[in-house]
C-alpha positions as CSV (number, residue, x, y, z in Angstrom):
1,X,263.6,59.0,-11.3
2,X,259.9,59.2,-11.7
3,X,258.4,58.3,-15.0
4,X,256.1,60.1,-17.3
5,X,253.4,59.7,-18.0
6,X,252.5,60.0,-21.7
7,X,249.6,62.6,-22.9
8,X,247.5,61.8,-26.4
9,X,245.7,64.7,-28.1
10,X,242.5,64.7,-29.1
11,X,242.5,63.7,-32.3
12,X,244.6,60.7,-31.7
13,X,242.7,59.2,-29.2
14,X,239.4,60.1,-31.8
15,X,241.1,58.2,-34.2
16,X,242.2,55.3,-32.7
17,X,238.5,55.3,-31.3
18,X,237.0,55.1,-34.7
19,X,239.7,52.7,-35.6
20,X,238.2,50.0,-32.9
21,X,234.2,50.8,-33.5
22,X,234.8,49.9,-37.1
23,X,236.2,46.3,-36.4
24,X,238.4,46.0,-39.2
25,X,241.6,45.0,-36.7
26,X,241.7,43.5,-33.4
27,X,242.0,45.3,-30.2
28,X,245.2,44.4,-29.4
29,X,246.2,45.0,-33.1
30,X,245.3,48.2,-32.9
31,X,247.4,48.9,-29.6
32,X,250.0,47.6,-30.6
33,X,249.7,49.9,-33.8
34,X,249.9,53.0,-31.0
35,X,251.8,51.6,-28.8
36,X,249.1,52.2,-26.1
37,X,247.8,49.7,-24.0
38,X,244.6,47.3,-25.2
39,X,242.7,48.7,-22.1
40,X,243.4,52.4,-23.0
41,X,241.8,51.4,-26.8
42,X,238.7,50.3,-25.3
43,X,238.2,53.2,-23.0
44,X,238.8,55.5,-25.9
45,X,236.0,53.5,-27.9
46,X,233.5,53.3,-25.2
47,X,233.9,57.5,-24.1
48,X,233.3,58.0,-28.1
49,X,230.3,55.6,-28.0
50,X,228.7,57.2,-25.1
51,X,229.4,60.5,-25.8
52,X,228.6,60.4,-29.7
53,X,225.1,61.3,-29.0
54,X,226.0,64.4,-27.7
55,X,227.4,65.3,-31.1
56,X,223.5,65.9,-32.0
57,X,221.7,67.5,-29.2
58,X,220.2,70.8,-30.0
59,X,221.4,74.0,-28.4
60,X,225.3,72.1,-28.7
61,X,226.3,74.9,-31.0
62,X,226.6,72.6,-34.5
63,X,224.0,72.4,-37.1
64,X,220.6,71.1,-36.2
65,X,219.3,68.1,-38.4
């Protein structure tokens, strides 16, 4: 029997992104919280850091600053 893998929405991963950039609790705290793995936590925070500049390029569809 194969296993499955498991699938996070969007929002979840986004949260648990935030979650690590602000610091508050440990890596593996934090993991252990969403019962993912440390590793997946820091990929999740370093997509949202690279891609959070995105968030305010112009012609992106959101409201220009």
């Amino acid at each position: 029997m194969a296993a499955t893998r498991k699938q996070f929405n969007p929002k979840f991963k986004a949260k648990a992104a935030v979650e690590a950039i602000r610091g508050d609790r440990t890596v593996s705290q934090l993991a252990s919280q969403c019962h993912v793995h440390p590793v997946q936590i820091g990929y999740w925070r370093r997509t949202a850091l690279e891609q959070m500049s995105n968030l305010f390029m112009d012609g992106w569809g959101g409201r220009k600053s």
